[in-house]
C-alpha positions as CSV (number, residue, x, y, z in Angstrom):
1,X,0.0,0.0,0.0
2,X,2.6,2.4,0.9
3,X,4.4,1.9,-2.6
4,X,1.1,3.0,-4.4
5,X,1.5,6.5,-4.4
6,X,5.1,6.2,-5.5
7,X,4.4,4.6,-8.3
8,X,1.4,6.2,-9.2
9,X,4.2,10.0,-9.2
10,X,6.4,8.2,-11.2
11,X,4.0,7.0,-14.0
12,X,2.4,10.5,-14.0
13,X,6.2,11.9,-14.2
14,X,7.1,9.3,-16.8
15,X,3.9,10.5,-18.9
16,X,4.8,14.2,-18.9
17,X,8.3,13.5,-20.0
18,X,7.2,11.3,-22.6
19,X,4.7,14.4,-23.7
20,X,7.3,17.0,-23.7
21,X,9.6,14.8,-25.6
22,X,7.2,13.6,-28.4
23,X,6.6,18.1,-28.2
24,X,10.2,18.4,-28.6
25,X,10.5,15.8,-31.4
26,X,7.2,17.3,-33.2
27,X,8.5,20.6,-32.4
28,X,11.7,19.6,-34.5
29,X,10.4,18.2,-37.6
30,X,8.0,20.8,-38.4
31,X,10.7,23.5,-38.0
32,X,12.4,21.1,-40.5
33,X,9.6,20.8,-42.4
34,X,9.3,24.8,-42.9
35,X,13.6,25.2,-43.8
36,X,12.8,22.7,-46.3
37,X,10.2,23.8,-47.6
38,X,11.7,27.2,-48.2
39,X,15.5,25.7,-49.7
40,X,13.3,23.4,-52.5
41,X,11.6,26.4,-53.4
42,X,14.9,28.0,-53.8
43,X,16.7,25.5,-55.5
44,X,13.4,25.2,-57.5
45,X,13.6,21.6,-56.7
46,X,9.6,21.4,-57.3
47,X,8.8,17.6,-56.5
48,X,10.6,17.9,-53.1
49,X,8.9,21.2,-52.5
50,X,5.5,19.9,-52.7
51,X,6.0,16.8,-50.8
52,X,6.0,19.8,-47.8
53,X,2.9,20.5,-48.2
54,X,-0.5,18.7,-47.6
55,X,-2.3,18.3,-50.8
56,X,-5.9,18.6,-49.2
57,X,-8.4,20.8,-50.9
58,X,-8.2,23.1,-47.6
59,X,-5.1,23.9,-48.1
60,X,-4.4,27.8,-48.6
61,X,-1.5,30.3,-49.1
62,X,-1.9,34.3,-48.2
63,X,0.8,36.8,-48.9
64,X,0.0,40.7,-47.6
65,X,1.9,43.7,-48.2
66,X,1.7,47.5,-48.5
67,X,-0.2,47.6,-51.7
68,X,-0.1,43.5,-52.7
69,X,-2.3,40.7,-51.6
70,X,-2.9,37.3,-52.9
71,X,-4.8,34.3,-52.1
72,X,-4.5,30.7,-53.0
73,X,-6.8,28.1,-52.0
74,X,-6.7,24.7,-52.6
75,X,-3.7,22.5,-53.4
76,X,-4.1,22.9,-56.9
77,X,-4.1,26.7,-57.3
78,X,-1.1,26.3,-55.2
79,X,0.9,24.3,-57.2
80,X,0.1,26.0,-60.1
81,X,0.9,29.5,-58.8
82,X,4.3,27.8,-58.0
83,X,4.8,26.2,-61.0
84,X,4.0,29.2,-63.3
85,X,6.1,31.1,-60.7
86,X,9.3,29.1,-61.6
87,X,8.6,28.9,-65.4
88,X,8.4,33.1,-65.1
89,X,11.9,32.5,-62.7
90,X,13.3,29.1,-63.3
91,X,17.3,30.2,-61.7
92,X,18.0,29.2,-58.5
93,X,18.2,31.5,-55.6
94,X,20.2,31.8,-52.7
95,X,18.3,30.1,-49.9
96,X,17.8,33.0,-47.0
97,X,19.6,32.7,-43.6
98,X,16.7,32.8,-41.6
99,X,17.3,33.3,-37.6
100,X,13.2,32.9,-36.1
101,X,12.0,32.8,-32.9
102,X,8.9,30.1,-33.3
103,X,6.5,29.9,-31.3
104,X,4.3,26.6,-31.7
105,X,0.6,26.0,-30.5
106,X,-0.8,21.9,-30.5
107,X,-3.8,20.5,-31.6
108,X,-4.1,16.9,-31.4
109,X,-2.2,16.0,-35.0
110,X,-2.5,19.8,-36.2
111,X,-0.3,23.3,-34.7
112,X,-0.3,26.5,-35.7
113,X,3.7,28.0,-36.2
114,X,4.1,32.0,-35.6
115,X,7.2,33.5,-36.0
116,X,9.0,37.0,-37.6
117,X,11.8,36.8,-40.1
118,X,13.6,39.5,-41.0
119,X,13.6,40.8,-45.2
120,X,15.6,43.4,-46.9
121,X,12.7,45.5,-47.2
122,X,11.8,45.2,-43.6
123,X,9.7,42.4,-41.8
124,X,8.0,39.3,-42.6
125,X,5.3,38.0,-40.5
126,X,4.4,34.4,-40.9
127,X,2.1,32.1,-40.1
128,X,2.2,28.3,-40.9
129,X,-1.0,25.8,-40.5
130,X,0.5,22.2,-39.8
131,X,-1.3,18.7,-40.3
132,X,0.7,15.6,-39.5
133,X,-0.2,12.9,-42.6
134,X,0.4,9.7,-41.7
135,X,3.1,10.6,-39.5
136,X,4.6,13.8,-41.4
137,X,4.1,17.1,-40.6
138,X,3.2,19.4,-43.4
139,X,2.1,23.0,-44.8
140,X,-1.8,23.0,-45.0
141,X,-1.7,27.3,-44.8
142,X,1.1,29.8,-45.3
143,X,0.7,33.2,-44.4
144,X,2.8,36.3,-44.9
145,X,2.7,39.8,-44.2
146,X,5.1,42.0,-45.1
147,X,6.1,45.0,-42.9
148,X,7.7,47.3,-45.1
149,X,9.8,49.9,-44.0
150,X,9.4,53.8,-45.0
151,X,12.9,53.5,-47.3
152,X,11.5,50.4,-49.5
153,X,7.4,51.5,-49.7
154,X,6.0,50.9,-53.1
155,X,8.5,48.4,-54.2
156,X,7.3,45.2,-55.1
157,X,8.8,41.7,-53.5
């Protein structure tokens, strides 16, 4: 009797370490997830891009600036926006040195990702909607705004 409650604080300490380490391990390979999504793009590596991304029909892409806006929604305007984006720019571009603080919210087998890159023309907000598929974590929404400082307004990114 006098063992119970022992054991009963170690399986509940065993259970949170097990949760924050399956968080940490999540945490990790969506954070991969979004670094590669971004160096495919850039090496225009399009078949490794889109395996990123969850090809459900609710699946959506938002870009915001000072004077642009755009919306995608549904895998297949997405693909083809990026597709047609690479035809217009096929070259390969340096892939950015992003340093982001992210800040990760869990639903069950979905999170939200927030986090603030700097841009030569100022700030980019982001936002990333995750799904894990069968185990994979993946881009379901991407959304960007673009803080643009005084010196850069009106140019286009």
């Amino acid at each position: 009797m006098k063992y119970i409650l022992p054991l009963i604080l170690l399986s509940w300490l065993t259970a949170c370490q097990t949760t924050s380490s399956s968080l940490k391990t999540a945490e990790r390979q969506i954070i991969e997830t979004l670094k590669d999504e971004t160096r495919y793009f850039c090496e225009r590596n399009l078949s490794k891009w889109a395996a990123q991304w969850s090809h459900a029909s609710y699946a959506s892409k938002m870009y915001g600036g000072d004077t642009d806006f755009s919306l995608l929604s549904g895998w297949e305007a997405i693909w083809q926006h990026t597709v047609d984006h690479i035809r217009e720019y096929p070259e390969p571009i340096e892939v950015p040195k992003v340093e982001a603080d992210y800040h990760i919210e869990y639903f069950g087998k979905t999170a939200w990702v927030f986090y603030t890159k700097k841009i030569p023309q100022g700030l980019a907000r982001e936002a990333r909607f995750m799904v894990q598929e069968k185990g994979v974590w993946k881009i379901a929404r991407m959304q960007t705004i673009y803080l643009i400082t005084e010196q850069h307004q009106g140019s286009h990114l």
